[in-house]
C-alpha angles and dihedrals in degrees: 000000000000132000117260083260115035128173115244092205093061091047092056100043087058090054083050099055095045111123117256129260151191077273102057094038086062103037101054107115141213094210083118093058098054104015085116091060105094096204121195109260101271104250118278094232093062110132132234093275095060084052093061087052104055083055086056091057091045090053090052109127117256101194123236104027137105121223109236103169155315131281115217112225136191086018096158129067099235085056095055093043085052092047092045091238132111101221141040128254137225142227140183127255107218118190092253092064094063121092111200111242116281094017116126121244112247099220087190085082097055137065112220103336127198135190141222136169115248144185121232138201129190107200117221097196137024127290120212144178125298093048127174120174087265093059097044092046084053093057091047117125101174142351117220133178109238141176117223115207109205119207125174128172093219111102105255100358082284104151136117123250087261087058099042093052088049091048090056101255086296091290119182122148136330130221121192127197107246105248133049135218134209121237087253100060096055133066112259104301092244088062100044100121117214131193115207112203136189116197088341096304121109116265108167134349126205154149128233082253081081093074110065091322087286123040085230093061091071098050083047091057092043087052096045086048092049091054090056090059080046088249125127122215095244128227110255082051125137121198136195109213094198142265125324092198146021107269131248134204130279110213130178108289098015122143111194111176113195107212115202126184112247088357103069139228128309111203118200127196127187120202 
């Protein structure tokens, strides 16, 4: 268990230091080598195998980082619709994807960002298949607001499933409030409200509800699809549900805040 306030950056510093695994070996990926190539969207026909592939790809080693987590996709089901599937998609979070609080976002190293509020869990013990929401929010260390910052080298986020998981999800860069709270100090997960705002003004508003109907839902579908792959969603993870919201860009100059009730606020500034 944490403490009521407990410091994100310790937190952090400890996944960091976690020792590497089979995991980590495999998950490391070479999006930084090739993110200023803009690729055609794969076709829409291709079969499974070019999906696996395209796992493959995303698993390629990217020297010099530590896994930390994974980050939950396509968690609604207006994004999946939209996307043609029937179930979300993972990717990993690497050290290098995390800005510290209060650091400002160098856009000079995206492409064409975008933003959404998340909730985020750090697990304190392992989670393994088969995996329900009880069973995620028992292993749960620690809850924390976050921003995702979504980047993807394909032109308008327009990409198939085989491209986005390729394509790590579009993962960019993460940003986490900077205090935690235990299970027990928040309202039930589907209920936490969030206010998501661009340059002050209003933008979205949503509940947890909004990912899988329970934010845990989603890490329990990332653990049961990591046992298939005989895997187990280790303790010292963190993991990103999902947005709560639909993103929005982050241009040169843009400030976006993420309230969330009993979590805080996460303030994000592009310069």
């Amino acid at each position: 268990m944490v403490p009521a306030r407990h410091d994100a950056t310790g937190g952090l510093k400890r996944l960091a230091q976690a020792p590497k695994t089979s995991v980590i070996d495999r998950c490391r990926w070479y999006r930084g080598r090739i993110r200023r190539r803009r690729p055609k969207p794969s076709d829409r026909r291709c079969p499974a195998r070019v999906e696996r592939r395209a796992a493959f790809v995303q698993s390629k080693l990217d020297a010099g980082e530590q896994l930390v987590g994974a980050k939950l996709g396509l968690t609604s089901r207006a994004k999946q619709e939209a996307m043609n599937v029937s179930e979300p998609l993972y990717g990993w979070i690497t050290s290098g994807m995390i800005v510290g609080y209060g650091e400002p976002v160098d856009r000079s190293s995206l492409i064409h960002p975008r933003a959404e509020p998340e909730i985020a869990f750090l697990l304190g013990r392992d989670v393994a298949a088969p995996a329900t929401v009880s069973s995620v929010l028992a292993a749960t260390e620690a809850v924390f607001a976050a921003v995702d910052i979504l980047d993807s080298r394909y032109h308008d986020f327009r990409f198939t499933l085989p491209d986005v998981i390729a394509d790590n999800a579009s993962g960019g860069r993460i940003v986490l409030g900077p205090q935690a709270r235990r299970l027990d100090e928040l309202v039930d997960l589907r209920l936490l409200g969030c206010v998501l705002r661009t340059g002050g003004a209003v933008t979205y508003t949503a509940a947890g509800a909004a990912v899988a109907g329970h934010p845990a839902a989603a890490a329990a579908w990332l653990a049961n699809r990591l046992g298939a792959q005989g895997k187990t969603l280790r303790a010292g993870s963190l993991v990103l549900s999902g947005g709560l919201t639909a993103p929005v860009p982050l241009e040169p100059g843009a400030a976006i805040a993420a309230e969330f009730d009993g979590l805080g606020s996460v303030e994000v500034y592009c310069r």
